[in-house]
C-alpha distance (Angstrom), angle and dihedral (degrees) to the residues before:
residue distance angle dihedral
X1 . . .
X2 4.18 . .
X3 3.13 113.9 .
X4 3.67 124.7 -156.5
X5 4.00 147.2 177.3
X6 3.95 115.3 -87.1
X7 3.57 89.8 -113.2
X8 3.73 93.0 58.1
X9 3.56 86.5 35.2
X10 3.64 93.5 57.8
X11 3.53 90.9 49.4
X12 3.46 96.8 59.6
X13 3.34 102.6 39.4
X14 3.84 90.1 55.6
X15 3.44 89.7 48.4
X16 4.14 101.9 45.2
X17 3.95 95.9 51.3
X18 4.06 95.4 42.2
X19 3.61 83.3 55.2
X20 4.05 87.5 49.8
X21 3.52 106.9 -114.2
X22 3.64 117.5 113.9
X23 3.89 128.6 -119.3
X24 3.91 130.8 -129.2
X25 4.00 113.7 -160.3
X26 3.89 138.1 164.1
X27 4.16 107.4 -100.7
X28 3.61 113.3 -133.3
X29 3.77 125.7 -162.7
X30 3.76 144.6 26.5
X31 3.87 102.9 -97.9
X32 4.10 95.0 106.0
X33 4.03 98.3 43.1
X34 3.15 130.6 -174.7
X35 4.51 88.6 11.2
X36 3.99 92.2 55.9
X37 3.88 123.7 20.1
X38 3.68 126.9 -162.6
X39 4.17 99.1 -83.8
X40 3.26 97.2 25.1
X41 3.55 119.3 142.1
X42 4.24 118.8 -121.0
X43 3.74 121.8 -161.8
X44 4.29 93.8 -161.8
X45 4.29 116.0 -158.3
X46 3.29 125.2 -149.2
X47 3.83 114.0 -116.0
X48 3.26 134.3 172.0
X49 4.27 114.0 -127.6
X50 3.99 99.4 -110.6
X51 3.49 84.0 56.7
X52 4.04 99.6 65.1
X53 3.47 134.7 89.3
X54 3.64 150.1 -173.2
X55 3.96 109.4 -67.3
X56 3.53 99.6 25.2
X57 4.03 124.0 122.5
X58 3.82 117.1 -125.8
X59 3.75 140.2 -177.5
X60 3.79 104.2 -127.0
X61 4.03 137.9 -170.7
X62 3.98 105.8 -140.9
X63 3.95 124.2 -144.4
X64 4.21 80.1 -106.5
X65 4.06 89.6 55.0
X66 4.13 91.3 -105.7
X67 3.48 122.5 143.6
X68 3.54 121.4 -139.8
X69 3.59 140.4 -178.0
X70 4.16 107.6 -146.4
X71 3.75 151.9 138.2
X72 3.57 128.4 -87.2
X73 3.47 109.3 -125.6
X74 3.78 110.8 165.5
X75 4.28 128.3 9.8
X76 3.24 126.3 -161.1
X77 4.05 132.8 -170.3
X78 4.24 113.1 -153.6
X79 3.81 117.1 174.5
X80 3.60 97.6 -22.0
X81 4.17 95.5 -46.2
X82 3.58 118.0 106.9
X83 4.18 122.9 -148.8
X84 3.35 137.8 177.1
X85 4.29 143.5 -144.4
X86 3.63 106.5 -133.6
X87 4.15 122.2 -164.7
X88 3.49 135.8 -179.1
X89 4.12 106.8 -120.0
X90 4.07 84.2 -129.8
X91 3.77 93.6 41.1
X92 3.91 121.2 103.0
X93 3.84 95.8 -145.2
X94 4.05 138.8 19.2
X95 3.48 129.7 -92.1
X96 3.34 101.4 -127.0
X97 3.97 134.4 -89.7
X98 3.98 110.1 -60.7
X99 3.57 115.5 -158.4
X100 3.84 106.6 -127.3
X101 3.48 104.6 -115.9
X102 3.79 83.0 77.0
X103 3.42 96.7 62.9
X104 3.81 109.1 101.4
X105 3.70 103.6 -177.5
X106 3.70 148.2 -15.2
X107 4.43 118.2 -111.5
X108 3.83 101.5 -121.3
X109 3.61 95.0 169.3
């Protein structure tokens, strides 16, 4: 395993799932308890935004250039752009709608 800064890790995972390939990292945190435990290994897809939907678990770039791993919970289209409210399964409120160019990638294991 490499492991890296989040700056260069953002970097690279931006750039390895535009370029179609998917990424496998090292979760950290408790935000998506019981689905995703600290040390858990994620395989993230590529995906393009139209594609997603409510319930699915996506790598995302936050207005603060975070990355975090959590649910979908509401989507929304407005004038042709679609964005989404993401949640962590153990947190008590959302984080916020997330437009969906910065979603990098869906969880698919």
């Amino acid at each position: 395993m490499v492991y890296c800064s989040l700056a260069d890790f953002g970097c690279l995972a931006e750039s390895v799932l535009q370029a179609g390939v998917s990424l496998q990292f090292q979760a950290h945190g408790s935000s998506m308890i019981p689905t995703i435990r600290d040390g858990d290994t994620l395989l993230i897809a590529p995906i393009q935004a139209h594609e997603l939907r409510v319930g699915q678990i996506v790598l995302c770039q936050t207005e603060n250039n975070r990355y975090i791993v959590h649910r979908i919970v509401r989507r929304r289209r407005q004038q042709g752009d679609v964005s989404f409210l993401l949640k962590g399964d153990q947190c008590r409120s959302a984080d916020g709608w997330v437009d969906g160019s910065r979603i990098l990638g869906q969880a698919v294991q």
